[in-house]
C-alpha positions as CSV (number, residue, x, y, z in Angstrom):
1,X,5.6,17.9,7.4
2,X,2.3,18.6,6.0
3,X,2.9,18.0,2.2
4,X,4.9,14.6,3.8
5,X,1.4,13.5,5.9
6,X,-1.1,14.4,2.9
7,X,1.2,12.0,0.1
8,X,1.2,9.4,3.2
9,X,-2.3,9.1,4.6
10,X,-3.6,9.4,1.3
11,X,-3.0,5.7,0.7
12,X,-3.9,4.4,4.3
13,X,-7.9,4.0,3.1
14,X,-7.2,2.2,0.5
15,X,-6.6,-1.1,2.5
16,X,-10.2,-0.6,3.4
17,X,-11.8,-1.8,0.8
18,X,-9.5,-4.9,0.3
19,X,-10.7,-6.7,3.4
20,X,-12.5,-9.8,3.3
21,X,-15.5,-8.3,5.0
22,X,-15.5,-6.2,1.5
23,X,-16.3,-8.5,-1.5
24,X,-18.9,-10.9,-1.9
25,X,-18.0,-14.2,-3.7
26,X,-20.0,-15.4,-6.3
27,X,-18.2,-18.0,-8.0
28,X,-18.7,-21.4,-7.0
29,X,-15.9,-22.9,-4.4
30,X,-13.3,-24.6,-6.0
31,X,-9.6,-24.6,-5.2
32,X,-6.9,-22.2,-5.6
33,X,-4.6,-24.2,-8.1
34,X,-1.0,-23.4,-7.9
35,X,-1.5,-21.6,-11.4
36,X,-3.5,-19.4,-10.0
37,X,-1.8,-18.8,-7.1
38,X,1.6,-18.1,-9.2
39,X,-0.7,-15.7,-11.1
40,X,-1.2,-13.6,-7.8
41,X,2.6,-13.3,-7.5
42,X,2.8,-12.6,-11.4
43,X,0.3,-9.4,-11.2
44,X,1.7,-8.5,-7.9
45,X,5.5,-8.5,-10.0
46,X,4.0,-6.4,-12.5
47,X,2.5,-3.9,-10.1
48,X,5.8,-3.5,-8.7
49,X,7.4,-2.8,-12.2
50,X,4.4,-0.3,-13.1
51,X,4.8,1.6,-9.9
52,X,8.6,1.7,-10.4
53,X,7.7,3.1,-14.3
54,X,4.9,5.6,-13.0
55,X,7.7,7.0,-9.9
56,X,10.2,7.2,-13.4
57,X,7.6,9.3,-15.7
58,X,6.8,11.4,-12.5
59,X,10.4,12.6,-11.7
60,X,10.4,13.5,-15.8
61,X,7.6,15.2,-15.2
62,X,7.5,16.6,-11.7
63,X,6.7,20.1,-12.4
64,X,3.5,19.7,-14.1
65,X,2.8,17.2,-11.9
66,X,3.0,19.8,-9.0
67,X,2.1,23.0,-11.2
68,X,-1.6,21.5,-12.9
69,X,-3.3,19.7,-10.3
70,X,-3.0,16.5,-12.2
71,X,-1.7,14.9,-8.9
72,X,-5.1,15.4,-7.1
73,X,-6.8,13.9,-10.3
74,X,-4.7,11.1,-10.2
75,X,-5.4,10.9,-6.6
76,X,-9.3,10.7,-6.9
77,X,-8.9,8.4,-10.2
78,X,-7.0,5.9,-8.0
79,X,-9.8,6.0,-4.9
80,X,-12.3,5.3,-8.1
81,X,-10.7,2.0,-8.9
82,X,-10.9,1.3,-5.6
83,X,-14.5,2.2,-5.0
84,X,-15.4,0.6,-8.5
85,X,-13.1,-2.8,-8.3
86,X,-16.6,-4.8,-7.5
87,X,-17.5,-4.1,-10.9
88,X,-14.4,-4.4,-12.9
89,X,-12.8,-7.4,-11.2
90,X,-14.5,-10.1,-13.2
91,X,-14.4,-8.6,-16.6
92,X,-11.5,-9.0,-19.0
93,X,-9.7,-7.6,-20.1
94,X,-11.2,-4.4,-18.1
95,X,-9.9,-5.8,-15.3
96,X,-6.2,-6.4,-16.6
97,X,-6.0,-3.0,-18.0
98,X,-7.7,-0.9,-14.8
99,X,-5.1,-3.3,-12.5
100,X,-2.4,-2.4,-14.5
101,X,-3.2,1.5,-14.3
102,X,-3.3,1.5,-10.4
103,X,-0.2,0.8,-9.6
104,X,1.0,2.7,-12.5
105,X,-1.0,5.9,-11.0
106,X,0.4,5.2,-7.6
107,X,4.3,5.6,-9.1
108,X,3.0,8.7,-10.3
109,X,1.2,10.3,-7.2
110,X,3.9,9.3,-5.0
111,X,6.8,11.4,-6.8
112,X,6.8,14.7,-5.2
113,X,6.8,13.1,-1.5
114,X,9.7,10.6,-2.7
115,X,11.4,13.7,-4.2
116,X,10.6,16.2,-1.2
117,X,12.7,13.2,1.3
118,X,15.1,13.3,-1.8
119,X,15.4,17.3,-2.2
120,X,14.3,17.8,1.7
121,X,17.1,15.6,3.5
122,X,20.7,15.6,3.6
123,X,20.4,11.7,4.0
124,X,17.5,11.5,1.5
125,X,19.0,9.2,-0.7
126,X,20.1,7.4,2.2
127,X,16.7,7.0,3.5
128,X,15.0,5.9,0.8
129,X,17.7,3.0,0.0
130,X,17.3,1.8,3.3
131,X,13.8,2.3,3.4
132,X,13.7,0.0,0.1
133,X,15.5,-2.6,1.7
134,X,13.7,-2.5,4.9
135,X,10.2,-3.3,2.9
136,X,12.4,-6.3,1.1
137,X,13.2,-7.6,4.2
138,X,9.8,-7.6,5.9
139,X,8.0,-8.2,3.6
140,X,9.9,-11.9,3.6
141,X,9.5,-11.9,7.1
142,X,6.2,-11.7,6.8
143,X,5.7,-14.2,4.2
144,X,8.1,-17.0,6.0
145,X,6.1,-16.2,8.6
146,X,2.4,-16.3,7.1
147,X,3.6,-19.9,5.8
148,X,5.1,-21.1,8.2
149,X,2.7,-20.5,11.8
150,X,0.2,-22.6,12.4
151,X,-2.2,-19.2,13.2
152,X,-4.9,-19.4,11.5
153,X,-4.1,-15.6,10.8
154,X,-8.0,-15.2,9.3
155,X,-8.7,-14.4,12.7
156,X,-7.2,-10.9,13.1
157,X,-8.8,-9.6,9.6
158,X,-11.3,-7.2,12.5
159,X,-8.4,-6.4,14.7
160,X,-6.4,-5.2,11.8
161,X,-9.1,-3.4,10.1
162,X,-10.0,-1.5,13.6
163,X,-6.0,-1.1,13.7
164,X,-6.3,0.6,10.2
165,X,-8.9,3.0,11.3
166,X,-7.3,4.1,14.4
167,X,-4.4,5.2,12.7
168,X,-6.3,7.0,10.3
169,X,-8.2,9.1,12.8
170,X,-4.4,9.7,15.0
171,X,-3.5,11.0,11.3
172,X,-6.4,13.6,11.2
173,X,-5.8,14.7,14.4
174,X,-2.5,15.9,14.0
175,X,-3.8,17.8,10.8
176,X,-6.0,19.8,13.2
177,X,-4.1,19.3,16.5
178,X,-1.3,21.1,15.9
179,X,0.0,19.6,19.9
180,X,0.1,16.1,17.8
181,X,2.6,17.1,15.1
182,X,5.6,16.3,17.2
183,X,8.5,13.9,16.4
184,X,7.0,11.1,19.0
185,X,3.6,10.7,17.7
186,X,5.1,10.8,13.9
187,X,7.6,8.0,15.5
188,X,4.6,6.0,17.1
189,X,2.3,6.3,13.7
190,X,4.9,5.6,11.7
191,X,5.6,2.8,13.8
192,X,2.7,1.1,14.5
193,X,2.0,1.6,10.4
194,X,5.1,-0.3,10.1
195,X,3.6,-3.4,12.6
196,X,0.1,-3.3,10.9
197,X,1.2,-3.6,7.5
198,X,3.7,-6.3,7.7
199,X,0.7,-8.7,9.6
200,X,-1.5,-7.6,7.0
201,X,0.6,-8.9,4.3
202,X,1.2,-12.2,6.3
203,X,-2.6,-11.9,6.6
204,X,-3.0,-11.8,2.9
205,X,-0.8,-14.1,2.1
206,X,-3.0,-16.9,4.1
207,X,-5.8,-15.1,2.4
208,X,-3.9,-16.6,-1.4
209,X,-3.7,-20.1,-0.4
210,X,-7.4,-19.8,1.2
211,X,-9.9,-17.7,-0.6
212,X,-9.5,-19.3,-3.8
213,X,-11.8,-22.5,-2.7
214,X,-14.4,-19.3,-1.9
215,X,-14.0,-18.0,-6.3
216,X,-11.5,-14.8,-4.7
217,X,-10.1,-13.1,-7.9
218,X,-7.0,-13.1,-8.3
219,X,-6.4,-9.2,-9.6
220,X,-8.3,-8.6,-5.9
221,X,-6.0,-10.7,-4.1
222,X,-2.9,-9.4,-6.4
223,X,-4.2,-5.6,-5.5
224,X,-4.4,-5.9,-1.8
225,X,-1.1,-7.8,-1.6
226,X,0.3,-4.5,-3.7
227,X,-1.3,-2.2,-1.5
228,X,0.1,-4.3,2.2
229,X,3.6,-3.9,0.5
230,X,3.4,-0.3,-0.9
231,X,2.2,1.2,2.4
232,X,4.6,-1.0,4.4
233,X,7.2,0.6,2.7
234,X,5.6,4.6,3.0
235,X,5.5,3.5,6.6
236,X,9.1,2.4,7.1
237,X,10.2,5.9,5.4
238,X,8.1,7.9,7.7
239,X,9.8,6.3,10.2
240,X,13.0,6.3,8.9
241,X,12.5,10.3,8.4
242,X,11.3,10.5,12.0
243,X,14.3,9.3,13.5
244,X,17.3,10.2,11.2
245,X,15.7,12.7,8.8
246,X,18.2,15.8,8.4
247,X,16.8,18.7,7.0
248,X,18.7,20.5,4.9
């Protein structure tokens, strides 16, 4: 339970820094063409294919992965491109190379907690199919409904970011509050991580058609769509794990 929390939580700051309260624009406003908008979905693709290619490399390589400690340096190398997008953003090609390593990283970090659902359940496989094709599914949800409601959806970006933070601090609780590390309150963080991600991918999807008249990036837009989706799906597997998660 504890190796399953650290490979989850992990991720959860990461949103932090992809808020709109967390870049400055300095471009001048012009419209988000639907070029650029298609490249957003185009990095966001390739991100998906990167992670799926990092998660390949780290089931080859799993043991070193676990034996060297180059897990936790891939860890703090991710939180660096986070911390450092600002200043890599606007340069190219920095900033296609550094986007590309992210998600490529993430694939990699993520292996031993995909493998220990794998290894650890008798319905691992099981799990993680349907956790795949839960993310699928809301994530479209979310998008039909991010285009298709007339809420302005700009309004929650505090709510959700307050949201974020709460369910970091329930996750460090139940790292030192052993009474918290029961099957309910992984079924309610797992849960509510499930509801929070999905709006902040609607969120962000407003955010594609709207920041661009503000000079948003669109590797920054591309990177916090990735991050909505991939901790959407970490949330639906906790979940899933939580309620139909058979040890072997």
């Amino acid at each position: 339970m504890t190796g399953m929390r650290n490979c989850f939580w992990s991720r959860f700051p990461y949103h932090t820094f992809m808020t709109p309260y967390s870049f400055s624009v300095q471009s001048s406003p012009v419209a988000l063409s639907s070029s650029s908008e298609g490249k957003v979905y185009g990095l966001l693709t390739l991100a998906m294919g990167l992670t799926a290619l990092g998660a390949f490399l780290g089931v080859q390589f799993v043991s070193i992965l676990l034996g060297s400690g180059i897990q936790l340096i891939f860890l703090i190398a991710e939180l660096l491109l986070i911390f450092t997008s600002r200043l890599w953003m606007e340069r190219s090609p920095l900033n296609a190379v550094l986007f590309a390593v992210f998600p490529f990283l993430s694939g990699i970090t993520v292996t031993p907690y995909l493998l220990y659902v794998l290894v650890g359940y008798v319905n691992g496989a099981g799990i993680l199919l349907n956790a795949l094709a839960a993310t699928v599914f809301l994530t479209a949800a979310s998008a039909v409904f991010a285009f298709t409601t007339k809420w302005d959806l700009s309004t929650l970006g505090r709510t959700l970011l307050f949201g974020l933070f709460g369910l970091i601090g329930l996750a460090l609780l139940q790292v030192f509050v052993p009474s918290l590390r029961t099957g309910t309150m992984e079924i309610f963080i797992a849960g509510a991580g499930t509801v929070l991600f999905a709006f902040f991918i609607a969120f962000d999807l407003q955010r594609v058609r709207r920041l661009g008249r503000m000079g948003a990036n669109p590797f920054l837009l591309a990177l916090s769509l990735y991050l909505d989706i991939f901790n959407l799906f970490l949330s639906i597997l906790r979940l899933m794990v939580a309620l139909s998660g058979n040890r072997r």
